[in-house]
C-alpha positions in Angstrom: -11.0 -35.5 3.4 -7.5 -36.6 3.4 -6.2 -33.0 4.1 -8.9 -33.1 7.4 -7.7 -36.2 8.5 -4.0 -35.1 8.3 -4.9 -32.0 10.4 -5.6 -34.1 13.0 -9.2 -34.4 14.6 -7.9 -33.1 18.1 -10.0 -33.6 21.3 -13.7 -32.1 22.0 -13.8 -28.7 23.3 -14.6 -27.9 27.2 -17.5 -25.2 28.1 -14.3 -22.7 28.8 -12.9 -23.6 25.4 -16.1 -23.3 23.6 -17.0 -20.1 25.0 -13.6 -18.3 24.6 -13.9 -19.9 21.0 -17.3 -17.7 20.9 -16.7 -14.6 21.8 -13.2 -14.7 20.1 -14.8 -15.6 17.0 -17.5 -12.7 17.7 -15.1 -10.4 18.5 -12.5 -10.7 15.4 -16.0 -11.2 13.3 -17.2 -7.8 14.2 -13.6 -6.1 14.2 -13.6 -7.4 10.1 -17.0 -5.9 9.6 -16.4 -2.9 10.8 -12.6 -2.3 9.3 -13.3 -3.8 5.8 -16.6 -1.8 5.7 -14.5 1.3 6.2 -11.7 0.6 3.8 -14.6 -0.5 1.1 -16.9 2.4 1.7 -13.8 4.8 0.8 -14.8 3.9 -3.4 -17.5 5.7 -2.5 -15.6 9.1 -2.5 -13.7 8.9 -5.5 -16.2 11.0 -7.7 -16.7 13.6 -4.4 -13.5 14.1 -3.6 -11.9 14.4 -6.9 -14.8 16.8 -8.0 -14.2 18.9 -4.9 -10.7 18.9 -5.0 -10.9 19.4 -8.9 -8.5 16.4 -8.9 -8.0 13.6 -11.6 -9.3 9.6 -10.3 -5.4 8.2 -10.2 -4.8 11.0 -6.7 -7.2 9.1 -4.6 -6.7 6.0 -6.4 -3.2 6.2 -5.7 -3.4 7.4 -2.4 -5.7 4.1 -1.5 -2.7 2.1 -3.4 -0.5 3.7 -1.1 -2.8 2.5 2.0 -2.7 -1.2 0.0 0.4 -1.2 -0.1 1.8 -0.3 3.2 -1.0 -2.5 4.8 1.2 -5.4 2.8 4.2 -4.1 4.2 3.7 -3.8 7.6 1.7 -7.0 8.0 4.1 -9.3 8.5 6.0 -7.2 11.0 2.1 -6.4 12.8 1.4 -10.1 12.5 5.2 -10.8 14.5 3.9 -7.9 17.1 0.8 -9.7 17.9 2.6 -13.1 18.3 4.7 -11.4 20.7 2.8 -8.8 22.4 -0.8 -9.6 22.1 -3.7 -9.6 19.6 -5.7 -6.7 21.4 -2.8 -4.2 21.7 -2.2 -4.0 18.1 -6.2 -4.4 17.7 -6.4 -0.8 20.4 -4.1 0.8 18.5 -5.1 0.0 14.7 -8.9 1.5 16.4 -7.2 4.8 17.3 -5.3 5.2 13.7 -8.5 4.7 12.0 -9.9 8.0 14.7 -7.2 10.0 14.0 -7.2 8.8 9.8 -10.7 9.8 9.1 -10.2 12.7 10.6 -7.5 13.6 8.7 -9.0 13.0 5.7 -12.2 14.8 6.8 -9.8 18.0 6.6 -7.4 17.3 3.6 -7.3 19.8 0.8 -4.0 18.7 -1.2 -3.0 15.2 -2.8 -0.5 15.2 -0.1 -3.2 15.8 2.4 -4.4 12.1 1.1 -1.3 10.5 0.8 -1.1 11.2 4.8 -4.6 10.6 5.9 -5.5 7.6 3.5 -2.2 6.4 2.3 -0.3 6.9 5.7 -2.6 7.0 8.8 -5.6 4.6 7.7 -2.9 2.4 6.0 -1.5 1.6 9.9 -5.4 1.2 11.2 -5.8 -1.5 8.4 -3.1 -3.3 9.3 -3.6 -3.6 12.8 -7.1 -4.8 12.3 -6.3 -6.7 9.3 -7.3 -10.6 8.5 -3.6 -11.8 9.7 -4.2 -10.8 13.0 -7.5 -11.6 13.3 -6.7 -15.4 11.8 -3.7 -15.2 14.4 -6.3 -14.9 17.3 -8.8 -17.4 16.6 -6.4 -19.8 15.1 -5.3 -19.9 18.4 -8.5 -21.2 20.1 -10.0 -23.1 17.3 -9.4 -27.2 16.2 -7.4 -27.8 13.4 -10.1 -29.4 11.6 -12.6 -26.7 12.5 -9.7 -24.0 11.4 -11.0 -23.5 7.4 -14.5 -23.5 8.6 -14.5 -20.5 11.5 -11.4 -18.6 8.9 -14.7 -18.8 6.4 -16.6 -17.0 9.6 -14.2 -14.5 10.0 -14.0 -14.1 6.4 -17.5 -13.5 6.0 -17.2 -10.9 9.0 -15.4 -8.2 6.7 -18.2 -9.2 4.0 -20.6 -8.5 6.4 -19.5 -4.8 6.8 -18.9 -4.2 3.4 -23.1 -5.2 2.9 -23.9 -3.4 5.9 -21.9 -0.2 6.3 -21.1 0.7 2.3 -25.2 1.5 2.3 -25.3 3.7 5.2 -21.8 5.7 4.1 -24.1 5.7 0.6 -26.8 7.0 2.4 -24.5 9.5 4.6 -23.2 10.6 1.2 -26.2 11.5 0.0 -27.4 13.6 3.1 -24.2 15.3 3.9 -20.9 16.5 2.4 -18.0 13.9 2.0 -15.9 15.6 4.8 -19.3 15.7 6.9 -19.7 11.6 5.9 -15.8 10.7 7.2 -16.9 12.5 10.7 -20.0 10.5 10.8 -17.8 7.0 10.0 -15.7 8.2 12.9 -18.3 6.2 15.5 -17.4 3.0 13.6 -13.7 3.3 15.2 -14.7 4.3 18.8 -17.0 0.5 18.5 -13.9 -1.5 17.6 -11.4 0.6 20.3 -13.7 -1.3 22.9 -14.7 -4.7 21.0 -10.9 -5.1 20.8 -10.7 -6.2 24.6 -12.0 -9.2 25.2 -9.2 -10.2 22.1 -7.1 -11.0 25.1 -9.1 -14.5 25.8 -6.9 -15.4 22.5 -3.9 -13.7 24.2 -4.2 -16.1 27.0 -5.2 -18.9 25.2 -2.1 -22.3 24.8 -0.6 -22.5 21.7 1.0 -26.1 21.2 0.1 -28.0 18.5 1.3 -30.9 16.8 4.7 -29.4 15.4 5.2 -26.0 15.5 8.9 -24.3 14.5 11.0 -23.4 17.5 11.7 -19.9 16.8 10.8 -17.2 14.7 14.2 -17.4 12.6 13.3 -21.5 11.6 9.8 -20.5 10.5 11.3 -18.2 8.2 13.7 -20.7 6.8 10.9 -22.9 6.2 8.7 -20.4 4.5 11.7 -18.8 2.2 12.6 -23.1 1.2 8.9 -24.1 0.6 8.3 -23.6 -2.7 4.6 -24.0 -2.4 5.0 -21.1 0.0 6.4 -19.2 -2.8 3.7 -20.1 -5.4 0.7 -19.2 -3.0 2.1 -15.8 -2.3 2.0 -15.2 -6.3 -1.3 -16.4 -6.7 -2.2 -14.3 -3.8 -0.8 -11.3 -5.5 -3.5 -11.8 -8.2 -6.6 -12.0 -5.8 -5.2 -8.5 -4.2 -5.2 -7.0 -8.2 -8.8 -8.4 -8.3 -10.2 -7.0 -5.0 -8.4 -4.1 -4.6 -9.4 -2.6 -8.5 -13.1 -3.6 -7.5 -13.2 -1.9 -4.3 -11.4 1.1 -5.6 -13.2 1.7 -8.9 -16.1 -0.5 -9.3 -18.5 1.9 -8.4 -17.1 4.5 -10.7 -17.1 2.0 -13.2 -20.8 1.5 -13.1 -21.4 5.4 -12.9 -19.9 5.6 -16.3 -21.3 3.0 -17.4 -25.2 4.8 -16.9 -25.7 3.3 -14.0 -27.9 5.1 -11.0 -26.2 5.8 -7.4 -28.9 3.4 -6.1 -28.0 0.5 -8.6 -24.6 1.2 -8.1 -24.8 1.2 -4.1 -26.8 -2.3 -4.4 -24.5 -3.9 -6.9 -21.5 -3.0 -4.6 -23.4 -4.2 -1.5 -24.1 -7.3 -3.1 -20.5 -8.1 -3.5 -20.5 -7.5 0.5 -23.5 -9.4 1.3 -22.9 -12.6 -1.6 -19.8 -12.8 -0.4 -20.7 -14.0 3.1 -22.3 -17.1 1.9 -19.0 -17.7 -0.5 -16.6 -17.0 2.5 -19.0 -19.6 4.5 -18.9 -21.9 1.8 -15.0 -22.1 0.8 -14.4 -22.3 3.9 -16.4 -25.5 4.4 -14.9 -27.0 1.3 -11.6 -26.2 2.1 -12.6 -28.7 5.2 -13.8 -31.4 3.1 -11.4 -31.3 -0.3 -8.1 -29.8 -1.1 -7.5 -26.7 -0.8 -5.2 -25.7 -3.5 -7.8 -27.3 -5.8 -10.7 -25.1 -4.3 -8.6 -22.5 -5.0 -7.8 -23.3 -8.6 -11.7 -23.2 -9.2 -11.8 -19.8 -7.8 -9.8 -18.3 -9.6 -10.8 -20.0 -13.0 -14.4 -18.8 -12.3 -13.7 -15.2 -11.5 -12.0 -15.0 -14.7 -14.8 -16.2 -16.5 -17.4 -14.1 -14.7 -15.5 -10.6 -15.7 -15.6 -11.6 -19.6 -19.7 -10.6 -19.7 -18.4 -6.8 -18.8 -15.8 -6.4 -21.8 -18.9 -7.7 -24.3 -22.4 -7.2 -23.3 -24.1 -3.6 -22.8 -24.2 -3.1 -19.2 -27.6 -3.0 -17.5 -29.1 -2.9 -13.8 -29.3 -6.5 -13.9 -25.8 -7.1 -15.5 -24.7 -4.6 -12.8 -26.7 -6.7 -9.6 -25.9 -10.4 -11.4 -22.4 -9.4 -11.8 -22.0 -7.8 -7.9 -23.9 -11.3 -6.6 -21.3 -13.7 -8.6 -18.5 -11.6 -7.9 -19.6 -11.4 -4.5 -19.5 -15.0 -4.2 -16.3 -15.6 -5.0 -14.5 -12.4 -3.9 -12.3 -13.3 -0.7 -13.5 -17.0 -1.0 -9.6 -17.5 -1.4 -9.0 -16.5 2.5 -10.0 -19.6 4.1 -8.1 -22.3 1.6 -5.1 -19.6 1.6 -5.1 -19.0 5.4 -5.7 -22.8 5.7 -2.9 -24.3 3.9 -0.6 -21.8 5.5 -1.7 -23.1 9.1 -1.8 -26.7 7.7 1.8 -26.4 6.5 3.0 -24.3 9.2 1.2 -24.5 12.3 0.0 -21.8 14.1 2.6 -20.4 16.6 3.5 -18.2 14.0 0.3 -17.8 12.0 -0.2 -14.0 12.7 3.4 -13.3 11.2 3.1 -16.5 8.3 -0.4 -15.0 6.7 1.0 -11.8 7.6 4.1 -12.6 5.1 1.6 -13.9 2.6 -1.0 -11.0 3.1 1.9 -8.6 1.8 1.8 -10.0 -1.3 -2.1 -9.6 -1.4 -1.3 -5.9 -0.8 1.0 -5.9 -3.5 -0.9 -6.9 -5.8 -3.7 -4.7 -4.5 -1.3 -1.6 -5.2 -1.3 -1.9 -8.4 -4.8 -3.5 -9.0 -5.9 0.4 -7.3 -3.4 2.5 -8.9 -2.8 1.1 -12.2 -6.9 0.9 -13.2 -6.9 4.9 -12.3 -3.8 5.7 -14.4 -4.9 3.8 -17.3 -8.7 5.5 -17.1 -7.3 8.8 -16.8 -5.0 8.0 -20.0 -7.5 6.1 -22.2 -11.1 7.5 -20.6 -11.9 3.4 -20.2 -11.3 0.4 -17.7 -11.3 -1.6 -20.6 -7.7 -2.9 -20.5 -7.7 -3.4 -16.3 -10.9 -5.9 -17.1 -8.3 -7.7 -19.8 -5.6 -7.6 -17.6 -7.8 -9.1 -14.3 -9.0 -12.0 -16.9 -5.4 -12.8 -17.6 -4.2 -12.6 -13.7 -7.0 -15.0 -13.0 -5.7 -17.9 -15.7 -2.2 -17.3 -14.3 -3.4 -17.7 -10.6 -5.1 -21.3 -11.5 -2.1 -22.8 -13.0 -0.2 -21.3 -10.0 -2.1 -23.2 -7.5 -2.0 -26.5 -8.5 1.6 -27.7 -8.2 1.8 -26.6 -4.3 2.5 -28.9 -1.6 0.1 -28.5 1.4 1.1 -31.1 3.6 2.4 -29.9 6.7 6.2 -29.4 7.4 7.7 -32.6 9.2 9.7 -31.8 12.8 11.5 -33.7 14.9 9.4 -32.9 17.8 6.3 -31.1 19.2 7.4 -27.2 20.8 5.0 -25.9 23.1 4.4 -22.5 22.0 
């Protein structure tokens, strides 16, 4: 409550305000859904593609760490581009990578052939359509005591896709040939190319707030000498490990594990579709209580919930109670991440400041992708990735608890 009151409670929104809050909130939404149900779906082909390609797990695994990775990179530097030059240009262009990236991949034959279409190509689509930007956008057009809440909306966008779209590539899979499926996912990118556009209402929209830094060089002073900065980039390297070994190998893991495609395809939707309430719901906490505490929760629980998998025989309804838990909690971090960095920082800068942040996500998710494959292909088990996640997750709690969320004090409001 405190942490709302400190954000200010701002003035009530006009019918223009409220609208372009709308359909840039449906807009970045739908952009989530349909990117993150992309980049998820692509789990689905490990077992294809390696079979066809008489390839071991860690080439596709590592070309998807690549793709993690370089998002990371490049997301401060797309997140600075869109503060600059516009939400929907990067938003266009990120539509056309992920055109010209499927259809790469459609045609690889070589590990190099998915380095370049994965790693390279749909690693620059993912960045341009990634949560930095998107948070950039509506940040722009929302309240700051709303911000947490419609973050949690977003959020729950990309979960949304992941529920919807990892069935139907499941149930493309299972009509046509992998190459055939990627041609098929092609229509997914031609949508966003053209729900992209109205992203310039956000473009348009003021951006003065309370304090804001002058210039791009201060707000990365302040970030490098905040230490609370530094801690929440650590413990946001851990949820990357998390999500990124999940969304790379969790379906594989159940296939070994003797479960069916369809159980498999459910339990890996219901991550997607449990996640939407849990985005909604952090988000609405991190409104009400603080947000480095709601985040020390999070991370406590997910390391509890992946301790059943090391010990107990694994059965459909480990496999669905697991997903839906998961699910739950899986990027329920966004909001109360995304929210202290606008809290502390402002917003002028927001694309660039979660963008900064959002790299070491991607970091993290490198290795939470390529490091599972290597170990399976060297011990024929995920058992050590599922001890090393547990650890990660005790780490991240203790991280989150010393930082200091209350916003930067200036001299003097800076009209953005």
């Amino acid at each position: 409550m405190a942490e709302a009151a400190a954000e200010g409670k701002g003035f009530p929104l006009s019918k223009s305000a409220k609208r372009a809050l709308i359909i840039v909130t449906a807009c970045t939404v739908t952009m989530l859904a349909l990117s993150a149900g992309i980049r998820q779906s692509l789990g689905m082909f490990i077992r294809p593609v390696s079979f066809d390609l008489h390839l071991g797990r860690e080439v596709i695994s590592f070309a998807i760490a690549m793709q993690t990775l370089l998002v990371g990179l490049c997301a401060p530097f797309s997140g600075a581009i869109a503060d600059r030059f516009g939400t929907v240009k990067v938003a266009t262009a990120g539509a056309f990578f992920f055109l010209i990236g499927l259809w790469f991949t459609s045609q690889a034959q070589t590990p190099m052939g998915l380095y370049l279409s994965i790693g390279l190509v749909m690693g620059l689509a993912l960045t341009a359509t990634s949560m930095s930007i998107m948070f950039g956008a509506v940040g722009r057009v929302v309240q700051p005591q709303y911000r947490t809440i419609v973050f949690g909306v977003v959020t729950a966008g990309g979960s949304l896709g992941q529920f919807l779209v990892i069935p139907m590539v499941g149930a493309v899979l299972s009509s046509f040939s992998w190459r055939e499926s990627l041609l098929v996912m092609m229509a997914g990118a031609i949508v966003m190319i053209f729900i992209a556009q109205p992203l310039r209402i956000a473009d348009r929209a003021p951006r003065k707030t309370v304090s804001e830094a002058a210039s791009l060089p201060q707000a990365l002073r302040e970030a490098r000498n905040h230490r609370g900065f530094q801690l929440l980039n650590a413990s946001y390297f851990v949820c990357g490990f998390h999500v990124s070994f999940m969304a790379t190998h969790f379906p594989a893991f159940l296939a070994d594990r003797g479960m069916d495609g369809k159980t498999v395809a459910i339990a890996f939707a219901f991550i997607g579709l449990f996640n939407i309430f849990g985005s909604l719901f952090f988000g609405y906490a991190s409104s009400r209580w603080s947000k480095r505490h709601v985040l020390a929760w999070l991370y406590g629980i997910r390391s509890l919930i992946f301790i059943p998998l090391l010990f107990l025989p694994m059965t459909p309804a480990l496999a669905l109670g697991f997903g839906a838990a998961m699910g739950f909690l899986y990027l329920g971090t966004v909001p109360p991440t995304s929210g202290i960095v606008a809290q502390v920082f402002g917003v002028r800068y927001m694309s660039m400041m979660f963008g900064i942040v959002f790299l070491a996500h991607q970091v993290g998710g490198f290795f939470g992708a390529w490091i599972a494959g290597y170990l399976y292909d060297k011990t024929g088990s995920y058992e050590i990735v599922w001890m090393i996640n547990i650890g990660l997750g005790i780490a991240a709690t203790l991280l989150v608890l010393p930082i200091d969320d209350r916003p930067i004090q200036r001299k003097e409001a800076v009209p953005a």
